[in-house]
C-alpha positions as CSV (number, residue, x, y, z in Angstrom):
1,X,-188.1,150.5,146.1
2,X,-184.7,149.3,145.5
3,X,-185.5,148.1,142.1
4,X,-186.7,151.7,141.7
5,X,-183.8,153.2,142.8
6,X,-181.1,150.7,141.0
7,X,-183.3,151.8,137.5
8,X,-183.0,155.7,138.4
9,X,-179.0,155.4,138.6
10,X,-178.9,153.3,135.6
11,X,-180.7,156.0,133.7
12,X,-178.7,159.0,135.5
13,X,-175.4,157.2,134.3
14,X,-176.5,156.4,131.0
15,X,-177.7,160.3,130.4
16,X,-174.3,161.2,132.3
17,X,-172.3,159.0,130.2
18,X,-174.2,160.6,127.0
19,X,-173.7,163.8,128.3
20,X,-170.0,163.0,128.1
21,X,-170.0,161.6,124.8
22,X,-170.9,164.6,123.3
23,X,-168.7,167.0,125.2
24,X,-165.5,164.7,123.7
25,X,-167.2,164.3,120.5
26,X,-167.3,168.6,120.4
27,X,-163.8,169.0,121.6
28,X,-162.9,166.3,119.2
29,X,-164.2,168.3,116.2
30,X,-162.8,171.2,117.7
31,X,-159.1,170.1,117.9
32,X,-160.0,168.4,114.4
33,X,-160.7,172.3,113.2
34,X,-158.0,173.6,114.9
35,X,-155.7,171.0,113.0
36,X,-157.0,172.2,110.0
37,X,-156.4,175.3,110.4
38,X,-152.8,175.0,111.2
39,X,-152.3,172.8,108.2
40,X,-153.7,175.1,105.9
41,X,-151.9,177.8,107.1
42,X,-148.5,175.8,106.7
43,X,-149.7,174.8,103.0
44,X,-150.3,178.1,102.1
45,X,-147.2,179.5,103.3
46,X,-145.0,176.3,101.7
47,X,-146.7,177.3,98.3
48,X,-145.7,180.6,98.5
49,X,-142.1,179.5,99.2
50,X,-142.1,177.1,96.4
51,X,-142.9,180.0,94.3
52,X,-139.8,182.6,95.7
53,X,-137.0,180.6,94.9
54,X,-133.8,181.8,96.7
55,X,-135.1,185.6,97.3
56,X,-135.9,187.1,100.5
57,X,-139.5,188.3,100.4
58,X,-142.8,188.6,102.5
59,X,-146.0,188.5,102.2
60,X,-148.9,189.8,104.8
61,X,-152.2,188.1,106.1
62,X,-155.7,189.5,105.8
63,X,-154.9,190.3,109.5
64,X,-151.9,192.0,108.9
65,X,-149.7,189.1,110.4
66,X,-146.4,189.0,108.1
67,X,-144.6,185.7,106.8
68,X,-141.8,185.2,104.9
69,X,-138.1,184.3,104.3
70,X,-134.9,186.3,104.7
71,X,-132.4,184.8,102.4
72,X,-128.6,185.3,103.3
73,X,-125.2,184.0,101.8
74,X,-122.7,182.0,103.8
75,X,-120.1,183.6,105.3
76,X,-116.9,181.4,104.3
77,X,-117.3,178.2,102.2
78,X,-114.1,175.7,101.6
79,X,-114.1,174.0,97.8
80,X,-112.4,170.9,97.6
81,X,-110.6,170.7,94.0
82,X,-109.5,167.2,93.5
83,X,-106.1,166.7,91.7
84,X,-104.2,163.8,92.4
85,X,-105.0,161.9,88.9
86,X,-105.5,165.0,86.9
87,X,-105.8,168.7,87.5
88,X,-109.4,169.8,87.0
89,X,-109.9,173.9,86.3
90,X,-113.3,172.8,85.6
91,X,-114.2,171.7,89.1
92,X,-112.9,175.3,90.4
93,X,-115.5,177.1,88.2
94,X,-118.3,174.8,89.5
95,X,-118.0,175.4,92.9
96,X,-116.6,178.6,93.4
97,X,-118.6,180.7,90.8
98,X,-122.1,179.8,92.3
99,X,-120.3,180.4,95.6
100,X,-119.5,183.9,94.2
101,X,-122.3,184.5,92.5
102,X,-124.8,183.5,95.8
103,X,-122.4,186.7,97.6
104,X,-120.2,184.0,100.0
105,X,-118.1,186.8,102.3
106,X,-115.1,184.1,101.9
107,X,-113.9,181.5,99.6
108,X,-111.5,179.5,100.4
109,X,-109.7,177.1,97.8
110,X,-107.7,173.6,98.8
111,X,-106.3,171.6,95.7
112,X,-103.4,168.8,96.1
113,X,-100.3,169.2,94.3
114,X,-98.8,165.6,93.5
115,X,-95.0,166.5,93.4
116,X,-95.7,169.8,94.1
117,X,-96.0,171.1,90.8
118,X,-98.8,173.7,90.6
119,X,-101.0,173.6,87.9
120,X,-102.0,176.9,86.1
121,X,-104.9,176.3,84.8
122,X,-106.4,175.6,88.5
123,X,-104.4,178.9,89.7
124,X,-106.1,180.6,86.7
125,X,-109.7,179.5,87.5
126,X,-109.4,180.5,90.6
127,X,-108.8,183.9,89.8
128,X,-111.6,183.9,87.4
129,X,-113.9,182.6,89.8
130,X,-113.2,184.8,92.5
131,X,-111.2,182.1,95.0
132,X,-110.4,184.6,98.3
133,X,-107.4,182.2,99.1
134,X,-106.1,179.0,98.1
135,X,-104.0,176.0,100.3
136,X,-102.0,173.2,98.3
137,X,-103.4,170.6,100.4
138,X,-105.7,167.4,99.6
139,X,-107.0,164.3,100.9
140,X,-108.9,163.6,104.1
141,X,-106.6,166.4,106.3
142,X,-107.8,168.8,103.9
143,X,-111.2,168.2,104.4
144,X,-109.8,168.5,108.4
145,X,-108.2,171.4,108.1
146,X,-111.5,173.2,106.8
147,X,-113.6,172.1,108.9
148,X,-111.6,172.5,111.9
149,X,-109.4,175.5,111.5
150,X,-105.8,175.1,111.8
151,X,-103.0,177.9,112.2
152,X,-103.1,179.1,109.0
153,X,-106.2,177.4,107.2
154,X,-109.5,179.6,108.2
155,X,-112.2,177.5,109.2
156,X,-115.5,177.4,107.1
157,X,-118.8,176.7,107.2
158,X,-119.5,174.4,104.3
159,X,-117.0,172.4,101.9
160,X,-118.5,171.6,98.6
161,X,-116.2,169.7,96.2
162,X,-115.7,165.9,95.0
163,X,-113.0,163.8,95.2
164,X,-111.9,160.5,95.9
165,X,-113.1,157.9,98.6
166,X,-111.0,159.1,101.4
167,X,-112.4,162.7,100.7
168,X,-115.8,161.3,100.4
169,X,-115.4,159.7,104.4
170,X,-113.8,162.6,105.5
171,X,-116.8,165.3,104.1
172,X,-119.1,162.7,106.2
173,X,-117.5,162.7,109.2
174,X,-117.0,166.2,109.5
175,X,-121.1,166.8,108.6
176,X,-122.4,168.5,111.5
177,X,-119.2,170.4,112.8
178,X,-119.7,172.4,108.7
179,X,-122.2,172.0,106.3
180,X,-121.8,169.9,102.8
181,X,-122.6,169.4,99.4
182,X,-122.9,165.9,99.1
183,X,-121.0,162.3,99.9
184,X,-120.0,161.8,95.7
185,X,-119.5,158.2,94.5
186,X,-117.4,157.3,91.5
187,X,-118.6,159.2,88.3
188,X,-121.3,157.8,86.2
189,X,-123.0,158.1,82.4
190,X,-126.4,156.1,81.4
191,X,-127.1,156.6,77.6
192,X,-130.6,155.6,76.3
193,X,-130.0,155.1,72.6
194,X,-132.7,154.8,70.4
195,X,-130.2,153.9,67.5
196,X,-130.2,157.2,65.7
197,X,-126.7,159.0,66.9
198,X,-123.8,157.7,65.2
199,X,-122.4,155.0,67.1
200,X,-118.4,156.7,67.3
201,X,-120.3,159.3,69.6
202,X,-122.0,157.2,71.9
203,X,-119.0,154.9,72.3
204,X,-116.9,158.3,73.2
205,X,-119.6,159.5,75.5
206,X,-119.1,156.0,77.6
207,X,-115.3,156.4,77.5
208,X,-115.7,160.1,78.9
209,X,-117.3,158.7,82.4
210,X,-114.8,155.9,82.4
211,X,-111.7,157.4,81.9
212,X,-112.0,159.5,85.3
213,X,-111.2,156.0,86.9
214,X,-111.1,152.3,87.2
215,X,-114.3,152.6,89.1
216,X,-116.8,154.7,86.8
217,X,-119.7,153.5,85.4
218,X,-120.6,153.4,82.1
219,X,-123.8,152.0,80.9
220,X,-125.9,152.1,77.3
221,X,-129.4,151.1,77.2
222,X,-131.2,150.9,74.2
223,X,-134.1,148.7,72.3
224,X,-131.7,148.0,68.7
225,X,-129.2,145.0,69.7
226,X,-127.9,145.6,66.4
227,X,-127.0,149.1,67.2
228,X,-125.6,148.2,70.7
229,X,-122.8,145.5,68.7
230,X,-122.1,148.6,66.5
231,X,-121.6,150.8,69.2
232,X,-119.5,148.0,70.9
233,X,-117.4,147.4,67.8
234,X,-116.7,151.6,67.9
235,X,-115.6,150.9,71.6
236,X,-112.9,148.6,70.3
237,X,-111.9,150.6,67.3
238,X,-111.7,153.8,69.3
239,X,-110.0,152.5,72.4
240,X,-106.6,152.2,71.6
241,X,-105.9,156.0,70.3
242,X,-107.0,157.2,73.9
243,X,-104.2,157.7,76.2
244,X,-105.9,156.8,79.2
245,X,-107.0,153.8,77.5
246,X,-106.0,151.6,80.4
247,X,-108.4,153.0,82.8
248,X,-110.8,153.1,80.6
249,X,-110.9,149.1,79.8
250,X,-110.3,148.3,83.6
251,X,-113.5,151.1,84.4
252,X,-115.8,148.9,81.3
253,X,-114.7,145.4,82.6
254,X,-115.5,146.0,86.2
255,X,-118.9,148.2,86.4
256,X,-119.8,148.9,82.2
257,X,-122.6,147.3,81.1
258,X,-125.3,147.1,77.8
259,X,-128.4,146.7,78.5
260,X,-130.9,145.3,75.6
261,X,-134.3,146.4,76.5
262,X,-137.9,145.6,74.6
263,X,-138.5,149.6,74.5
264,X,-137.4,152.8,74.8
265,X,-140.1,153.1,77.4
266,X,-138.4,150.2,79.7
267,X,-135.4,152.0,79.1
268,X,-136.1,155.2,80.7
269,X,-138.3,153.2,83.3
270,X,-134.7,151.4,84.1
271,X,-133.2,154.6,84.2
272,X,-135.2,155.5,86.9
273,X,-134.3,152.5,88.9
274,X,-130.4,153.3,88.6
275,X,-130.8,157.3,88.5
276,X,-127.4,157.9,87.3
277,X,-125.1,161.4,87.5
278,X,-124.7,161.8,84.0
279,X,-128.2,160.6,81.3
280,X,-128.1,161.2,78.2
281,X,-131.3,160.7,76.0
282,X,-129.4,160.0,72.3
283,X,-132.7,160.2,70.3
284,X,-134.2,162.0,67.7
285,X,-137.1,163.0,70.0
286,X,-135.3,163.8,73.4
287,X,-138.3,165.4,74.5
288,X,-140.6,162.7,73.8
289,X,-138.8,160.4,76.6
290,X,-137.3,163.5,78.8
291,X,-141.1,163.2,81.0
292,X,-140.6,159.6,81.7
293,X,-137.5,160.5,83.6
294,X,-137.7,161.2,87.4
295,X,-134.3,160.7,88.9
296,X,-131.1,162.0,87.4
297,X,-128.6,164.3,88.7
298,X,-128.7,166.1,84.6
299,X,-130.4,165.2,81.4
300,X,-128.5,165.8,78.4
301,X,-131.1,165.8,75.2
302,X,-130.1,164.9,72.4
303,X,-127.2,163.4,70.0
304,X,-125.8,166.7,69.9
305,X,-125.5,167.0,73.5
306,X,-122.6,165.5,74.7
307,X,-121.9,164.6,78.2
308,X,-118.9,166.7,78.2
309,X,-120.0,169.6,77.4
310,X,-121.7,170.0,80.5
311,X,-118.9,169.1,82.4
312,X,-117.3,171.7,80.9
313,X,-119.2,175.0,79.4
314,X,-122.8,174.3,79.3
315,X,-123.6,176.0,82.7
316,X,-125.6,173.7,84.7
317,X,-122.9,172.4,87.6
318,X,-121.3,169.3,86.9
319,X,-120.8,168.3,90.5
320,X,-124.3,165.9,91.0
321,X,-125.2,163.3,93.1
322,X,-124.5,159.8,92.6
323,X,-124.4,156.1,93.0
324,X,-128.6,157.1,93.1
325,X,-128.9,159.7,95.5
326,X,-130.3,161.9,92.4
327,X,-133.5,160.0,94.0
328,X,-133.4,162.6,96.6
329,X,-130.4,165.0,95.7
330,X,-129.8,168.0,93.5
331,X,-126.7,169.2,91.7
332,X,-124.3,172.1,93.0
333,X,-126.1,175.4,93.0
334,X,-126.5,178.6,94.2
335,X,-128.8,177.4,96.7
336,X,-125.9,175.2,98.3
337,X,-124.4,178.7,99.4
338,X,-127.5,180.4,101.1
339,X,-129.7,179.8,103.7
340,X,-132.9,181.2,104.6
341,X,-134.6,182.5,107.7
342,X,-138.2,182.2,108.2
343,X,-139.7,185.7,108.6
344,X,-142.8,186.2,111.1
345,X,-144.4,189.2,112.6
346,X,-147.7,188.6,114.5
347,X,-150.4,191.2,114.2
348,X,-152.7,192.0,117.7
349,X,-155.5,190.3,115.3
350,X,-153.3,187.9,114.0
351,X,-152.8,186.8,117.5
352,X,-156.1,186.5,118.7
353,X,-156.5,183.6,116.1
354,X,-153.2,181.7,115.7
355,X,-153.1,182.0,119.7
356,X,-156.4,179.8,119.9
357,X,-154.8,177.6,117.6
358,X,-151.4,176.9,118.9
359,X,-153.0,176.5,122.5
360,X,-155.3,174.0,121.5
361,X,-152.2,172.2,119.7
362,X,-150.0,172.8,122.9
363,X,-152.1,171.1,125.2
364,X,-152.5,168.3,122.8
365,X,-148.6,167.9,123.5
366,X,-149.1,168.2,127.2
367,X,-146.5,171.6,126.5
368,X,-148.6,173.6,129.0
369,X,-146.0,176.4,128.8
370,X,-146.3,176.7,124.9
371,X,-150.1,176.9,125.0
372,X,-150.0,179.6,128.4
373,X,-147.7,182.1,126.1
374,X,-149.9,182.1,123.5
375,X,-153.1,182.2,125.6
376,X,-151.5,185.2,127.7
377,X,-151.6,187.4,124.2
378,X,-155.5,186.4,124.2
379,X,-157.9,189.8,125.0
């Protein structure tokens, strides 16, 4: 009798623990389903961004739930216009006409004046560009005074704007108090060279990254050693004429480089590795080599295309990211003065589904509360 009874528990806690089995098993699939769910209402609505761009539109479910993205300008940005080696109009156009152009309320304009002179060019850009009020004040306090407020300087809600190393700290230190562009290194050019352009205009395009300052970089790859000496003996020809051919040399001694590669393939394939501010593809067939190239804050294409004029007069911005955040950064845009709001409105139908979802997720996360409000908009 005991023997008997010992084999009936054994087979009542082997049917129990099969019973069990298959109960987790179920609610296993289920979450799995409700997962899936989620996701591929989250994909689905991610597409449909990717596809807006910066307007503010909607779109509605099959239940009539509404989903979307309300796209707004800031209220008062700060641009930080560097000035204390060289007054740059230039850098006023890039930052405050996409600032102007994405409807900023407020634009407010810092610039130093070394000896107090004020440049007119700068003043005259400003105008252009729409600038709501300017301060004659650089350096790290600048950066300060925007993102702080003081008793005359407003205070903002992003500063976009390079400049020099003390700048650079100060834009990163104030992150999180006001919004920013970008931490920007030392300028940069990479030219791949597939020994077509005349060498005088690649030489030029390396002096135009280097003569910013001692610290740019300046670097030509390209599979023709024999065109690379050509383009070197340019260098020294040209050099001398340039009036800020000190910097220049001092820049190319300390981070200029030619690199001799077996192809124009391992060229852009280097490229990728460094993803430089500034890449020109001087080829006859730009666009043959263009899709090999991943990371690069702009592609120039072509001999014709010049470095310079996109720093200028192109239109794309000229202030990128550097020392190889173009892995994972973009340049100056319109976008960098708008923000978006995700839109939602929850149909009675709509709810009775996403509610199931969410619920089974919240409990997942032991966030009882979460799953009990969506459950309390069950029928």
């Amino acid at each position: 009798m005991p023997a008997f009874t010992s084999q009936a528990q054994s087979n009542f806690t082997r049917q129990k623990f099969a019973r069990q089995r298959r109960v987790s098993t179920q609610k296993k699939r289920a979450d799995a389903d409700f997962t899936d769910a989620a996701a591929a209402r989250i994909r689905r609505y991610h597409e449909w961004q990717k596809k807006q761009g910066g307007e503010t539109a909607s779109y509605r479910d099959e239940d009539g739930t509404l989903l979307g993205q309300k796209v707004t300008p800031l209220d008062r940005v700060g641009i930080y216009v560097p000035g204390g080696k060289a007054a740059y109009p230039s850098s006023v156009l890039m930052n405050a006409v996409p600032a102007h152009v994405a409807g900023v309320g407020e634009i407010i304009m810092v610039v130093p004046t070394p000896g107090g002179e004020r440049n007119a060019l700068v003043l005259a850009a400003a105008h252009v560009a729409g600038v709501s009020r300017a301060f004659t004040i650089g350096g790290a306090q600048a950066i300060a005074a925007l993102a702080y407020g003081t008793a005359c300087v407003p205070r903002v809600d992003k500063i976009t704007g390079p400049g020099n190393a003390y700048v650079a700290s100060a834009k990163k230190h104030v992150f999180g108090q006001v919004g920013i562009d970008m931490i920007a290194g030392p300028s940069e050019i990479l030219v791949l060279a597939d020994g077509t352009t005349p060498p005088d205009w690649v030489a030029m395009d390396l002096f135009s990254q280097a003569e910013h300052d001692e610290l740019a970089q300046s670097i030509l790859l390209a599979p023709d050693e024999s065109y690379m000496r050509q383009v070197h003996e340019a260098m020294q020809r040209l050099l001398p004429a340039l009036p800020r051919a000190a910097i220049i040399a001092k820049s190319l001694a300390g981070r200029g480089a030619f690199i001799h590669t077996r192809s124009m393939q391992e060229a852009c394939e280097i490229a990728n590795r460094i993803a430089p501010e500034h890449l020109e593809i001087s080829s006859r067939e730009p666009h043959r080599w263009e899709p090999l190239l991943r990371h690069a804050g702009a592609i120039f294409l072509g001999a014709y295309t010049s470095e310079s004029l996109g720093d200028y007069c192109a239109g794309p911005n000229h202030v990128l990211p550097t020392s190889g955040t173009a892995r994972f950064s973009s340049p100056l845009s319109v976008y960098d003065f708008q923000k978006r709001s995700s839109l939602i409105e929850v149909s009675e139908a709509g709810a009775q589904k996403l509610g199931r979802i969410a619920s089974v997720l919240a409990h997942g996360e032991g966030l009882q509360a979460h799953a009990r409000a969506a459950q309390m908009r069950l029928k």
